[in-house]
N, C-alpha and C positions, 0 to 999 in steps of 0.2 A: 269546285269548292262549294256554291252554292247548294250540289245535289246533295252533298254531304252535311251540309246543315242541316237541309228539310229532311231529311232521313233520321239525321239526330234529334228533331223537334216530332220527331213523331214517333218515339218514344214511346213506353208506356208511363213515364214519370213526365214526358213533355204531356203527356192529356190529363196525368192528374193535377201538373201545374196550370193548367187552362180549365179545369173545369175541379175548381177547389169544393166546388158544395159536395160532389161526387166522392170525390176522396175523404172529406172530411165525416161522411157519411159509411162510411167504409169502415176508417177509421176507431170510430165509434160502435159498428156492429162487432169488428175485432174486441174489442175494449169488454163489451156488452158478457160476448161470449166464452172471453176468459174469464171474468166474476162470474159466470154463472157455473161453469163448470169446474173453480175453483175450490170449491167443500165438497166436491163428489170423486174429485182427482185421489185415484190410492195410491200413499205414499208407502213404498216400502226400502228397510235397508238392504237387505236380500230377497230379491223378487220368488217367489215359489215356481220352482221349472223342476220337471222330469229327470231323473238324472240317468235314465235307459239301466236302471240294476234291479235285481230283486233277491232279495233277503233269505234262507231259510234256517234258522233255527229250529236243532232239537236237543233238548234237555235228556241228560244222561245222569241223575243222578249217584253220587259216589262213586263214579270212574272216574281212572285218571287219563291224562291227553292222550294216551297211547292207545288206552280201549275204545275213547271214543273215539281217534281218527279211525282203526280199523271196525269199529262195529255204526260207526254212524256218518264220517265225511266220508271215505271213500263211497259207502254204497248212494249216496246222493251225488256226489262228482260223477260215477257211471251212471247214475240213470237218468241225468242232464245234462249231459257231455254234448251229445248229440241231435240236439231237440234244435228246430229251424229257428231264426234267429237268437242263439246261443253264441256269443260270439270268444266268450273267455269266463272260464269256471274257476274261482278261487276258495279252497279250505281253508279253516279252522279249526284246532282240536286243542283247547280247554278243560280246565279239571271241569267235570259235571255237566258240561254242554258243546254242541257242534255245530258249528256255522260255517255256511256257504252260500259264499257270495256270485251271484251269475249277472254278466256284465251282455249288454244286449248290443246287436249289430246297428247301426247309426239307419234311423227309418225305420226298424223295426214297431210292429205296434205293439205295444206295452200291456197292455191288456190279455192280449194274447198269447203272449208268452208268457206273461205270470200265470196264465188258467193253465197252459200247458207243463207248466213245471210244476205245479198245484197236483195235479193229474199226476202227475211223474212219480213223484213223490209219493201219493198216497196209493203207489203199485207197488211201491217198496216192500217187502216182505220178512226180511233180511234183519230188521233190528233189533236190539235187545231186546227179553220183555220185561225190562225195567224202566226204559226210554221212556219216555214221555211222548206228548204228540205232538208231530213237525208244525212251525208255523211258518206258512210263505205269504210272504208281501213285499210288494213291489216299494222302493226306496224314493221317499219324494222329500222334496227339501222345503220345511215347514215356517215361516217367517215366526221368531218371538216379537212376542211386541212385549210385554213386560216381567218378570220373577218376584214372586210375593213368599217372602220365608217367613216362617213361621216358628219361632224358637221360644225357650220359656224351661224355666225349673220345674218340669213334670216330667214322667214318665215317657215312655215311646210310643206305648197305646193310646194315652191320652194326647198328646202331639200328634197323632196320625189321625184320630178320630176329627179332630178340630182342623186339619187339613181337608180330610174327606169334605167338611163341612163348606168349609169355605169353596173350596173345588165345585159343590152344588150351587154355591148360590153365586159364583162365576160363573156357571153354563146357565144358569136362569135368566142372563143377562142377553139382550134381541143380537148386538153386535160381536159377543163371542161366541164362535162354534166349537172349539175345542181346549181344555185345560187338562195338561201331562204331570200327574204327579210323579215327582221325583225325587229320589235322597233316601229314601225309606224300603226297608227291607223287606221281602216277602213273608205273608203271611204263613204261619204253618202252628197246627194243632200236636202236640206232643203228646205221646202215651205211655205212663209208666206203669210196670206191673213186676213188682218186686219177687225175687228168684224163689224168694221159700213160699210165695201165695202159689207163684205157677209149681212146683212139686206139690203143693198141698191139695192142688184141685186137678193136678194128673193132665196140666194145661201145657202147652208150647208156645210160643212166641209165632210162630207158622200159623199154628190155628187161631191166633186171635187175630192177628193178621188177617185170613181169610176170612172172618167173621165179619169184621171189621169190612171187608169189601168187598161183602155179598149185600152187605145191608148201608151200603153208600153210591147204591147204582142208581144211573139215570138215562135212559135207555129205552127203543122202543119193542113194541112186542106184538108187532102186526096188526091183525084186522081180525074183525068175526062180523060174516055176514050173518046181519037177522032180518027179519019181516018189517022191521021198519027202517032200516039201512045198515050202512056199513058202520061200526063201532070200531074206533083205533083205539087202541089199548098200549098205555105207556109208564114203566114202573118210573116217579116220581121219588126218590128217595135220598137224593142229594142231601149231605148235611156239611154246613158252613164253621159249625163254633164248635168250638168241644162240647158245652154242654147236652148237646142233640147227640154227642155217641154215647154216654152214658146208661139210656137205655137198651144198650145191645145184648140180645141176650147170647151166653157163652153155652151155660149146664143148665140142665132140665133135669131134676131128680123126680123119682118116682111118685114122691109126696104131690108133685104139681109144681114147688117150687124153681125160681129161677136166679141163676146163679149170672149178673149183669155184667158190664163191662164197668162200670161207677162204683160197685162193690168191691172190686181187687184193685182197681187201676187207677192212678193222679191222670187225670186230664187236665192239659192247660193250654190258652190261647197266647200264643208268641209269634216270635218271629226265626226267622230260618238263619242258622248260622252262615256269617258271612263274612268278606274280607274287610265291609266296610267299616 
């Protein structure tokens, strides 16, 4: 009975009850070390974790789900069906867009299978040429920490501009790295050109069209060696607003003059029709 006392007295609580400066000291370093790492503790209600998927969206515009399953999810379901840690391929087919979702094998690395299906994809050959271009990213699950609406008896542009706005001077700010605008419809420039100007000027809807996206490239256009190096050469020609197509030129008459695209045609800055 006695061995079993002294066994119980010797304890790690029987030493801190005999040698109270020691634990009281201890104590205190606990105490010390939770305030101090107390304001640097990050609190989150959903932690940010991997979720092993990755994304690929492509835009089909004015097809419907039937065209885009057979002209855009199937041929990405085959040409990542098979790719090393792929573990489970899932479509989508949408008026006007096609997604497919790729579910990764548990330990796979993430990285590497997104570059690999990244790769995959842009061996595709197969798509419409109206499609749009594939976007692939790996699905990560992003903590909100707060939603700032911005509403008001104005316009859409003007609500969207004074979003844009705010959006700037939230990322200006040291502790936030990223703000998602959302609710608002994509931008899109419209062209009109009325049926009696096009017979009048012996024009198509195809050729202005083509006009239109010869003179909106952005694009490279190699190299020329010279005596003092190598010069990269790149047509720059991106335009954002409708105002910048207006000067596109269509006809060229003998006189010199030019027959524009702002001369026959309403350009305006809107937004794309939508279900919302």
């Amino acid at each position: 009975m006695n061995s079993e006392i002294n066994r119980e007295k010797a304890g790690p609580i029987a030493w801190m009850a005999r040698n109270s400066v020691a634990s009281n000291l201890l104590m205190l370093v606990f105490i010390g070390g939770g305030l101090l790492l107390a304001g640097r503790a990050k609190m989150e209600v959903f932690p940010e974790f991997d979720q092993g998927m990755v994304r690929i969206t492509v835009p089909y515009p004015g097809a419907n789900p039937s065209e885009v399953e057979q002209g855009i999810v199937l041929a990405v379901e085959e040409a990542v069906q098979g790719l090393d840690g792929v573990k489970k391929v899932e479509g989508q087919a949408v008026e006007g867009l096609g997604a497919v979702m790729v579910t990764m094998v548990v330990g796979a690395d993430g990285d590497r299978v997104t570059s690999d299906v990244k790769n995959a994809v842009d061996r595709i050959t197969s798509f419409p040429i109206d499609a749009e271009e594939p976007v692939v990213a790996q699905v990560t699950n992003r903590q909100q920490v707060v939603s700032v609406i911005i509403h008001g008896d104005q316009t859409e542009e003007t609500l969207r501009r004074y979003a844009e706005t705010v959006r700037r001077d939230l990322l200006a700010l040291d502790d936030i790295v990223l703000v998602e605008l959302t609710g608002v419809r994509p931008r899109e420039i419209s062209i009109e050109v009325p049926r009696h100007v096009l017979s009048g000027y012996g024009l198509t809807l195809d050729q202005i069209a083509g006009a239109v996206r010869a003179a909106s490239l952005e694009l490279s256009g190699g190299s020329v060696k010279t005596s003092g190096g190598e010069v990269l050469i790149r047509t720059n020609e991106r335009r954002d607003f409708g105002g910048e197509f207006e000067d596109i030129a269509l006809l060229a008459t003998p006189g010199g003059s030019r027959v524009r695209l702002g001369d026959i045609a309403v350009i305006r800055d809107g937004f794309r029709e939508t279900d919302q």
